[in-house]
C-alpha positions as a Python dict, from the first residue, in 0.01 Angstrom:
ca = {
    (1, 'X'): (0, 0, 0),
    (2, 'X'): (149, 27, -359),
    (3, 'X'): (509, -23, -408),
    (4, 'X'): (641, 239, -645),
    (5, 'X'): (969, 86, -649),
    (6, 'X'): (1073, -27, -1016),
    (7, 'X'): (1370, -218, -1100),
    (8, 'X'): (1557, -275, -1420),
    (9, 'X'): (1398, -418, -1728),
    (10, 'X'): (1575, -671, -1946),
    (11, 'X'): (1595, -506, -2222),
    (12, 'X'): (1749, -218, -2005),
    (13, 'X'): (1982, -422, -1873),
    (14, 'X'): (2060, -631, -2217),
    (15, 'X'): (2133, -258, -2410),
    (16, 'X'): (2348, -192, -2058),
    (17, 'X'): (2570, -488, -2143),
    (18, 'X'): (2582, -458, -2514),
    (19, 'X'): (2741, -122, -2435),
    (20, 'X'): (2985, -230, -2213),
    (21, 'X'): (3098, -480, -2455),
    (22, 'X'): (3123, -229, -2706),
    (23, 'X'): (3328, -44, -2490),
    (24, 'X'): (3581, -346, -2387),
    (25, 'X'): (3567, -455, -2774),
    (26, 'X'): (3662, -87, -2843),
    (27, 'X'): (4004, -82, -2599),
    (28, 'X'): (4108, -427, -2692),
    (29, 'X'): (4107, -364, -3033),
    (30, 'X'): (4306, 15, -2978),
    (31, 'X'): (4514, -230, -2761),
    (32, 'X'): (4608, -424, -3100),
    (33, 'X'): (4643, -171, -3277),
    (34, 'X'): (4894, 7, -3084),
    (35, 'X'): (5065, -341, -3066),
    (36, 'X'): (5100, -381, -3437),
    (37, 'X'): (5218, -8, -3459),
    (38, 'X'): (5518, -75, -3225),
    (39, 'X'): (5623, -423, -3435),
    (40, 'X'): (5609, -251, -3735),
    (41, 'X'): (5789, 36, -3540),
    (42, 'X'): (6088, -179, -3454),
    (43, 'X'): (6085, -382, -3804),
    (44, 'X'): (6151, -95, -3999),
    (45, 'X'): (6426, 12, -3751),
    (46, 'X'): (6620, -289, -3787),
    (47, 'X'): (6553, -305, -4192),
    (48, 'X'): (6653, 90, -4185),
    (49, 'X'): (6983, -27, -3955),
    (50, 'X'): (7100, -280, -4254),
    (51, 'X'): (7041, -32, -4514),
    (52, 'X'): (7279, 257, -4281),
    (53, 'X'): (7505, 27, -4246),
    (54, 'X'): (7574, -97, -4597),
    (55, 'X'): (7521, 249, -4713),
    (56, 'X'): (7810, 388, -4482),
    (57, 'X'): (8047, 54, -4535),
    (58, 'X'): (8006, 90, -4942),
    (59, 'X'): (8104, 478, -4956),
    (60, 'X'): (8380, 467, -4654),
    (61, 'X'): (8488, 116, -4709),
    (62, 'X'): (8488, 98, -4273),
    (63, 'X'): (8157, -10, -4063),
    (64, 'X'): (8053, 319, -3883),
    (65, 'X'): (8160, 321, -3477),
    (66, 'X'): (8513, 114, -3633),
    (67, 'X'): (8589, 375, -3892),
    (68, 'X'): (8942, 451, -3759),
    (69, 'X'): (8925, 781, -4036),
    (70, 'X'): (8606, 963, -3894),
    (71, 'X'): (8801, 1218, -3696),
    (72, 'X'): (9029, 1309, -3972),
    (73, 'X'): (8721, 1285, -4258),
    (74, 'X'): (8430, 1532, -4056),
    (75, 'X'): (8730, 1750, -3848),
    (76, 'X'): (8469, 1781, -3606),
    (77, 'X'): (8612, 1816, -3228),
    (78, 'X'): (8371, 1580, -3089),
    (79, 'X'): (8419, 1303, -3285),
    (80, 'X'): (8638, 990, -3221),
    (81, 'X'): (8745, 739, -3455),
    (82, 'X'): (8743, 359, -3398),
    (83, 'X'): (9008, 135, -3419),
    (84, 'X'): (8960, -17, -3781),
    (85, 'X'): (8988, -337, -3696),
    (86, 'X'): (8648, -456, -3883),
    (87, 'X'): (8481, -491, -3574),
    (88, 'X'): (8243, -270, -3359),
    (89, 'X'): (8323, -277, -3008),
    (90, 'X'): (8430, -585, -2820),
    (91, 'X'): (8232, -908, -2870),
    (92, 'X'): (7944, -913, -2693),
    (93, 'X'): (7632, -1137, -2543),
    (94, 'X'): (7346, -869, -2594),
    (95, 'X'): (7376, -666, -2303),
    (96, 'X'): (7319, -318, -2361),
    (97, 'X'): (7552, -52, -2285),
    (98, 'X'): (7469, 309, -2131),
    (99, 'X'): (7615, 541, -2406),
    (100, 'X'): (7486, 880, -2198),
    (101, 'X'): (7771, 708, -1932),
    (102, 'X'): (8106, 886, -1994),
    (103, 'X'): (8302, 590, -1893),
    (104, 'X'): (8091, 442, -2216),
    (105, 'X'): (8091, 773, -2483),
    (106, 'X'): (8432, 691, -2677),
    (107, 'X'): (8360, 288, -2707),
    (108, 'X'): (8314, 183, -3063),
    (109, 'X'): (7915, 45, -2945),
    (110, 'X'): (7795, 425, -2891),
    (111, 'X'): (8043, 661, -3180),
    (112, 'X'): (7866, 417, -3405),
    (113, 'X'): (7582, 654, -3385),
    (114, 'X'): (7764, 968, -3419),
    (115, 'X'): (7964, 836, -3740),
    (116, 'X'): (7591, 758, -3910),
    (117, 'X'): (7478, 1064, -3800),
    (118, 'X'): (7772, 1280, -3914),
    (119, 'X'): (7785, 1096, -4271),
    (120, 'X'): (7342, 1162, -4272),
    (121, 'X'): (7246, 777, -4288),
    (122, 'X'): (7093, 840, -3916),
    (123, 'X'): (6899, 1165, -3869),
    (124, 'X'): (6977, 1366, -3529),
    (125, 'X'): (7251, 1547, -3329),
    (126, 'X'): (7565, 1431, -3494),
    (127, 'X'): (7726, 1542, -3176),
    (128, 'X'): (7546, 1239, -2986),
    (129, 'X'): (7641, 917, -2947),
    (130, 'X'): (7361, 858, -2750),
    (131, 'X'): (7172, 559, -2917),
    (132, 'X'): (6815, 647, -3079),
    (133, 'X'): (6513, 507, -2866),
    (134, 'X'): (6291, 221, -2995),
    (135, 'X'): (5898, 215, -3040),
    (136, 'X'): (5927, -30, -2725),
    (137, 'X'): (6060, 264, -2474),
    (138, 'X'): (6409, 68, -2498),
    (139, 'X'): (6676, 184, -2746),
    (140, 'X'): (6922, 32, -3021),
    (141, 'X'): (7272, -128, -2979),
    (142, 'X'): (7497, -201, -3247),
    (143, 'X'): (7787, -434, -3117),
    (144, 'X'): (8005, -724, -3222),
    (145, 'X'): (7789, -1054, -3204),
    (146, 'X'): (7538, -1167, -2965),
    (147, 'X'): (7359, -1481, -2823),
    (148, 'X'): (7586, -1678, -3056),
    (149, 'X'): (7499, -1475, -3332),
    (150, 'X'): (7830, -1404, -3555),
    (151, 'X'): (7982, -1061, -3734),
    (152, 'X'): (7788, -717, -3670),
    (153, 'X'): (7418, -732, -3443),
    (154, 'X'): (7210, -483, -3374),
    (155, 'X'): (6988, -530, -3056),
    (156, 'X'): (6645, -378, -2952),
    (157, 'X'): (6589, -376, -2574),
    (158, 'X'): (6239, -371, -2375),
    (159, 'X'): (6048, -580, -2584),
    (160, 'X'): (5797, -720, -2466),
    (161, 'X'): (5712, -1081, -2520),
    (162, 'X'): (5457, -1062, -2787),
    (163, 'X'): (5613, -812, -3020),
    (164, 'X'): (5952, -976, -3007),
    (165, 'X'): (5760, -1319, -3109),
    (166, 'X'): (5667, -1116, -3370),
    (167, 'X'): (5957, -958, -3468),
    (168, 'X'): (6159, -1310, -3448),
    (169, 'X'): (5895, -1453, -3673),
    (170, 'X'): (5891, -1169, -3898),
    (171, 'X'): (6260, -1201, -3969),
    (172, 'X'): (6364, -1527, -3902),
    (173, 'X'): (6209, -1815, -3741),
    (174, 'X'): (5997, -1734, -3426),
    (175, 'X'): (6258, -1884, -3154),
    (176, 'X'): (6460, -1695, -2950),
    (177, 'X'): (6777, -1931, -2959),
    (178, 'X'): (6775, -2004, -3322),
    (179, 'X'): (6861, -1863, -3649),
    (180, 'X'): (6996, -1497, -3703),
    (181, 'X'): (6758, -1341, -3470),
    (182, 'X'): (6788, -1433, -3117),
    (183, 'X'): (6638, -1261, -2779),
    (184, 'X'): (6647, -1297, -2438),
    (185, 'X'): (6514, -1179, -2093),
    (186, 'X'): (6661, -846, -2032),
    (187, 'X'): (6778, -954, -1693),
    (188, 'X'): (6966, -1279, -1783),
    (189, 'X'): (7215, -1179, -2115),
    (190, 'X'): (7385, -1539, -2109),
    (191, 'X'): (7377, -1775, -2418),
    (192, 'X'): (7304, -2050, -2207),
    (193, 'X'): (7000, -1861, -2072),
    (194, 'X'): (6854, -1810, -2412),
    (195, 'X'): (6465, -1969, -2384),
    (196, 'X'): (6295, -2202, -2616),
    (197, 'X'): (5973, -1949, -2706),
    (198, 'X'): (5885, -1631, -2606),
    (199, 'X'): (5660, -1551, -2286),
    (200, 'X'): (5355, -1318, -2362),
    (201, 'X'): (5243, -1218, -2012),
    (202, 'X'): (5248, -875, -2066),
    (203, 'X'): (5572, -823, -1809),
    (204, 'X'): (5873, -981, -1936),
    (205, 'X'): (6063, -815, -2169),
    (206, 'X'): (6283, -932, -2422),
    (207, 'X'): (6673, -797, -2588),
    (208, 'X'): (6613, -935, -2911),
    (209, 'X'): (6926, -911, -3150),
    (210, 'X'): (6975, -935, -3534),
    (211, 'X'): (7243, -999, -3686),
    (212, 'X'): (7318, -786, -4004),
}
């Protein structure tokens, strides 16, 4: 009796595997790319942080959040005016703080927003002083030192390992407890705890802070 029962060829199963490696080649590589997007993402938020802030400090003469005039300057009822003591907010050790908390809405940390917003430096609501989100799904903290770091930092939160590597090396020099960028894992804010390198394992993320 004949067996009509054919199987694969080679060649049909060589073109089969080129195609799947086209495929996996294809989603690694929009993998990168969405990578690279995000680091630029959160570059250019912490070069267009610096240029706020000096642009706000050279016409007012106050850092934003501290400016102890902004009620009287923008008479709008919302707004709150720091202390103008040359500092914004207490010192701090990166952790982040919850500005859509009303316990948190009046500190220094989260009016810094509002103040940039009302004087145009920072697009958005300028009745918020909820912090603007980062390309990381995290958001932006502006606060008075951090991990050591001296004078006025802004942090970036949920970063994972590989893009605050990046970020780190873009700025400064690629360690996370050196130099004027500094990060550590989200769940552990301590100085002490600051690690050596970064972890790329595609989990733990990183508060990495700048300091301006």
């Amino acid at each position: 009796m004949k067996n009509n029962q054919g199987g694969f060829t080679l060649v049909e199963i060589a073109i089969v595997l080129v195609i799947i490696g086209l495929l996996l080649g294809g989603v690694l590589k929009g993998q990168e790319l969405i990578t690279q997007a995000k680091i630029k993402n959160v570059a250019n938020d912490l070069n267009g942080m610096s240029a706020a802030v000096y642009g706000y400090q050279d016409r007012f003469k106050r850092f934003p959040g501290d400016d102890n005039q902004a009620a009287e300057r923008w008479q709008n009822p919302s707004t709150v005016s720091g202390n103008g003591n040359g500092v914004v907010g207490a010192a701090g050790v990166g952790a982040i703080i919850d500005c859509s908390a009303a316990a948190n809405a009046d500190s220094e940390n989260c009016r810094f927003w509002q103040h940039l917003r009302l004087s145009g430096f920072v697009g958005g609501d300028a009745t918020s002083v909820l912090a603007p989100q980062n390309a990381g799904g995290g958001v932006l903290q502006a606060q008075d030192g951090a991990y050591g770091l001296a004078g006025l930092t802004i942090c970036s939160s949920n970063l994972l390992g590989k893009i605050a590597s990046a970020i780190d090396s873009q700025f400064d020099d690629g360690r996370p407890n050196t130099g004027q960028v500094r990060g550590a894992v989200a769940l552990n804010t301590a100085v002490a705890a600051l690690p050596a390198t970064y972890v790329d394992d595609g989990s733990t993320v990183y508060i990495v802070c700048k300091s301006l």
